[in-house]
N, C-alpha and C positions, 0 to 999 in steps of 0.2 A: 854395668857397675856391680860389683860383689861387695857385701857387706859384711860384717861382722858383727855376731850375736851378740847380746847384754849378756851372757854366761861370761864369755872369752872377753871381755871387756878388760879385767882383773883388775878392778878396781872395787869391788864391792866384798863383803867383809864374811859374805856366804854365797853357795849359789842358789840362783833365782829358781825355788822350786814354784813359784807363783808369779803375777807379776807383777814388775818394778814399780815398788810407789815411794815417791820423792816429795816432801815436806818442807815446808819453813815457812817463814816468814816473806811479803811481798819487800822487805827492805830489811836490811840487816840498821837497826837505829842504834842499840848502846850492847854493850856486853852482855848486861843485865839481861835485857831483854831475847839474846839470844840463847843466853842459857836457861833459862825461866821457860823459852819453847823448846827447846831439843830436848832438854830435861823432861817434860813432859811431852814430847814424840815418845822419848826413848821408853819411858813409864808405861806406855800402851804396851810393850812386847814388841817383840821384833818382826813389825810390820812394813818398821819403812827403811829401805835399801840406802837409801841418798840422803844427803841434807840441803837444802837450797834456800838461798835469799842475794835479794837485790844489793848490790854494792855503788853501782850507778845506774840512776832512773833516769830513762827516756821521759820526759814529760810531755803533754801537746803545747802547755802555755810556760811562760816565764814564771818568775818568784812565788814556784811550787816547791815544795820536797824532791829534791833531785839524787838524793841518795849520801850516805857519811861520804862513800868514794874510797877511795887508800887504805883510808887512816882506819875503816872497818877487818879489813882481810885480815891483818894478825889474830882478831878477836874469830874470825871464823879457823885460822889454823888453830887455835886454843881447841875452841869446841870438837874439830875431829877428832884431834888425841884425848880428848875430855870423852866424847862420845864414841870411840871408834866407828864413824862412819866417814864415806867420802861424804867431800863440797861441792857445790856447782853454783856458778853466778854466771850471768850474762857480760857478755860482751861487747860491744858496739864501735869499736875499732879499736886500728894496731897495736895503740899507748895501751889500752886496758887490757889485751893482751900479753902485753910482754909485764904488765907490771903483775898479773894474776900467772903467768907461769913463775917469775920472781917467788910467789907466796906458795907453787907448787899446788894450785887451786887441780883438784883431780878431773873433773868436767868441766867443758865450756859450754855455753849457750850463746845462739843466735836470735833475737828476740823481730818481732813482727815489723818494727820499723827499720830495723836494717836489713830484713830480707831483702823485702820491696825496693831495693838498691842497689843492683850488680854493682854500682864503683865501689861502695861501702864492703859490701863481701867479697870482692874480689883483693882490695886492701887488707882486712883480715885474713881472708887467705895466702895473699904472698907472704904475714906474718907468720904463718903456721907451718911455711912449707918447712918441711924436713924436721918436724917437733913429731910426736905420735903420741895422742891425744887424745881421748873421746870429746865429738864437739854434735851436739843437738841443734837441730835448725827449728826455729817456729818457722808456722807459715806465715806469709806479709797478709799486710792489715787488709787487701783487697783480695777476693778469688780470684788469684792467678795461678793455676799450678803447675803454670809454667815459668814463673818466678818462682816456686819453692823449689820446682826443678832444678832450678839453675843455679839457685845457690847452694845448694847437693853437690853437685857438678864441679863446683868453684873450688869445693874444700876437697872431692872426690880427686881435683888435679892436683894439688898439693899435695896430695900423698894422704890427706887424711884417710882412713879406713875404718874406723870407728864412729860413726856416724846414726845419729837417730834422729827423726822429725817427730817433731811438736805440734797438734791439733789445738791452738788455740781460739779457731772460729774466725769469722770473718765480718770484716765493717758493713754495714747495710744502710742504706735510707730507707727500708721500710720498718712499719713499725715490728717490734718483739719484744717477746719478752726474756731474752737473753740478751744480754750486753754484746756480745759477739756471737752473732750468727751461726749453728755449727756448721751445714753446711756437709755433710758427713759423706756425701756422694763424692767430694772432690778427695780428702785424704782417704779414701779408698780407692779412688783410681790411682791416687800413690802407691799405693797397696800394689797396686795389679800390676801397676808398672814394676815395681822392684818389692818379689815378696818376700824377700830375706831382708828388707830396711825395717829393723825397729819402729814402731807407732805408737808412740805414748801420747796424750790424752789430758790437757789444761783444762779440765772444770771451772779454775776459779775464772779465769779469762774469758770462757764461754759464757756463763753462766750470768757472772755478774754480781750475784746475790746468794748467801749461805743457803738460802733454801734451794736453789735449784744443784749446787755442787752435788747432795747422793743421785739425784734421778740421773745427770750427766755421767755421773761415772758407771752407775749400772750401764747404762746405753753404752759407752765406751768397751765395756767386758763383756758386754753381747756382740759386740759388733769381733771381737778378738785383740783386741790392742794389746799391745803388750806393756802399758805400763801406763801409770799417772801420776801427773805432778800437779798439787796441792796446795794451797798457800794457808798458811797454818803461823797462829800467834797466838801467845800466851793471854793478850787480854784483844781480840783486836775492834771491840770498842773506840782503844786509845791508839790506833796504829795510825804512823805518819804518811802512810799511804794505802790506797784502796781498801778499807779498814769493811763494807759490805759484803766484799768476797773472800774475806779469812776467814778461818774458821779456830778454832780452840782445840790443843792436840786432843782432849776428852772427845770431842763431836769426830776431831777426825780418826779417832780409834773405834768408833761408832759406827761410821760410814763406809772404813776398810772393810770391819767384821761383819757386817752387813753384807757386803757385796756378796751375790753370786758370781762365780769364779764356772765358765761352763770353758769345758775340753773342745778344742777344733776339730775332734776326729770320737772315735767310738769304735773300739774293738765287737761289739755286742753282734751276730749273725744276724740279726731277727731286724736289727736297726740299720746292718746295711743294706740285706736284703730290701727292706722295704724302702730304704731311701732310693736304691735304686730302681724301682718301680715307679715311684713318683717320678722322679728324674725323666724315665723314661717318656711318661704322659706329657710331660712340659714340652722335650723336643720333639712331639709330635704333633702339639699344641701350639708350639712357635714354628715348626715348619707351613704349619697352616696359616700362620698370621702372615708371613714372608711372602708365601705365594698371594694370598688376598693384597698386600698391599703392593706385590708385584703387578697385579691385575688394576688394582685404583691407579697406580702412574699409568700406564698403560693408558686408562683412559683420560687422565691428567693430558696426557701427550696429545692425545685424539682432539680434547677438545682445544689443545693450543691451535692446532693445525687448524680448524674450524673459526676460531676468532681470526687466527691471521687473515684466512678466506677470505673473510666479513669485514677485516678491515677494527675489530673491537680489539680493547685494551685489555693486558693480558689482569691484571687486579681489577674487582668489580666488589666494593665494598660492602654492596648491599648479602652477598654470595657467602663471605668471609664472616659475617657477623650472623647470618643464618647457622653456618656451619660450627661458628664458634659458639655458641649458646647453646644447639640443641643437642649436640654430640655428648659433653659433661652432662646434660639434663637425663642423656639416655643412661649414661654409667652410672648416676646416681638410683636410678631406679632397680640397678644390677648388682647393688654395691660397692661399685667402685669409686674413688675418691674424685672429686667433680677436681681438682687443682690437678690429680694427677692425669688425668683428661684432657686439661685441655692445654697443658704442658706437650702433652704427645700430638695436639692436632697444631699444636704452632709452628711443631717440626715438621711434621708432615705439609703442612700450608706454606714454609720457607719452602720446600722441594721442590711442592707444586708450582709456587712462583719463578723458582730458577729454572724446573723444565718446560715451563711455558716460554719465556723469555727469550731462551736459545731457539726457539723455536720461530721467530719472530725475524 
């Protein structure tokens, strides 16, 4: 799949000499209220590319705030021509679709609970087909990034071509202190897969709570993303939805101008050179770890054959809980993070098990 850049998008009112941050409100509730926040976006300077708020809310439970619906989009076509900036609202099937290209809505969004549902995006997609569009995918509310894949896929067959994902974090049972989990290993294996897809960067959905929205976005601009979207209200106190994770366009002119904004690359001799020395050390330092763990299956193997012998079971729990305890006990002593330890011996320990097994 080939994608195409937020520059060539042509929907934005300059080009993106930095990157894309998108603002508003988590609902669009009265007029008032939306021009009272773009108004005060807009007052910070020209920091945010996009305007965005909710038109219809997913909710989890019934007779919540589910969004004005309809009867909002005129009050967002007002504001663009009021503000000159594009709109973007979510969409969650065909009807919201054809009634938001009706209002000539400049972006779409795909939100967390319709990813997670190839029939759902595949129906907005047969909507889309032969329209040309820029449309944003979240990722779905579980780590699957092979459901975020696929609904890429779905609008990528329609013809869409204008396409970016959305890092909104992921649902957890354990405990955190983010509302949704980032997870940040997964949309960058997006990355790896397709590095020309746009990666923009949901703080507030991450996050949860004003206070964590600047640490999340620094994180997001080190890591390279190329853009974030913000959920921003004029008082949001009083907001009819997710009113902990907005923030006030003052704090969010705060937290743009704040950010460190660092380069992917570096013209400087002196910083390639040395990067690539370092570089060098690593792959000679992971060619030694390949062959070492080339050697441990090896012996993995050896001792499968041996218990077969003997007639013993290839899992021996007392083995696994030695193993699993003292190996993070030794990295901690070396520095290394004891979770990221023993992370690496659970995979090593599945391997062990599957090539004992065969062996059997």
């Amino acid at each position: 799949m080939k994608f195409i850049s937020l520059n060539e998008w042509g929907v934005f009112p300059y080009n993106l000499d930095k990157p894309l941050f998108i603002a508003g409100p988590c609902s669009a509730e009265t007029p008032e209220q939306l021009e009272a926040t773009y108004g005060g976006i807009k007052a910070e300077g020209n920091l945010v590319a996009m305007l965005r708020a909710g038109v219809w809310k997913p909710r989890t439970r019934p007779n919540s705030f589910e969004g004005v619906g309809a009867e909002s989009l005129p009050w967002l076509v007002e504001m663009r021509q009021k503000f000159g900036m594009p709109i973007t609202i979510e969409v969650a099937n065909p009807a919201h679709v054809r009634i938001a290209l009706e209002h000539k809505v400049d972006v779409l969004w795909l939100g967390a609970r319709s990813t997670v549902n190839p029939f759902t995006v595949q129906e907005i997609a047969d909507e889309l087909e032969g329209i040309d569009i820029p449309v944003m995918v979240k990722n779905p509310i579980n780590p699957d990034l092979e459901l975020w894949v696929g609904a890429i896929e779905r609008l990528y067959n329609a013809g869409i071509r204008r396409i970016a994902a959305i890092h909104r974090g992921f649902s957890t049972h354990s405990k955190s202190k983010y509302r949704n989990e980032p997870m940040w290993q997964i949309p960058l294996e997006l990355k790896s897969r397709y590095p020309d897809l746009p990666l923009i960067c949901d703080p507030s959905h991450i996050g949860g709570t004003r206070e964590l929205i600047a640490p999340v976005c620094q994180k997001a601009m080190d890591l390279n993303y190329e853009g974030l979207m913000i959920e921003t209200h004029c008082n949001p106190d009083e907001a009819w939805s997710d009113a902990k994770q907005q923030i006030t366009p003052q704090r969010l002119g705060e937290v743009l101008n704040g950010l460190q904004i660092r380069g992917s690359s570096s013209d400087n001799p002196e910083f390639i050179d040395q990067l690539a020395v370092l570089r060098e050390k690593i792959d000679r330092i992971d060619k030694n770890l390949i062959e070492d763990l080339s050697m441990r299956m090896k012996l993995v193997t050896e001792i499968g054959d041996y218990k077969k012998a003997n007639n013993v079971a290839v899992f021996q729990v007392e083995r696994w809980i030695e193993v699993f305890q003292s190996r993070p006990e030794w990295a901690e002593k070396l520095g290394l993070s004891k979770d990221f330890t023993a992370q690496i011996y659970k995979l090593i320990h599945d391997e062990s098990i599957r090539v004992q097994t065969t062996r059997q």
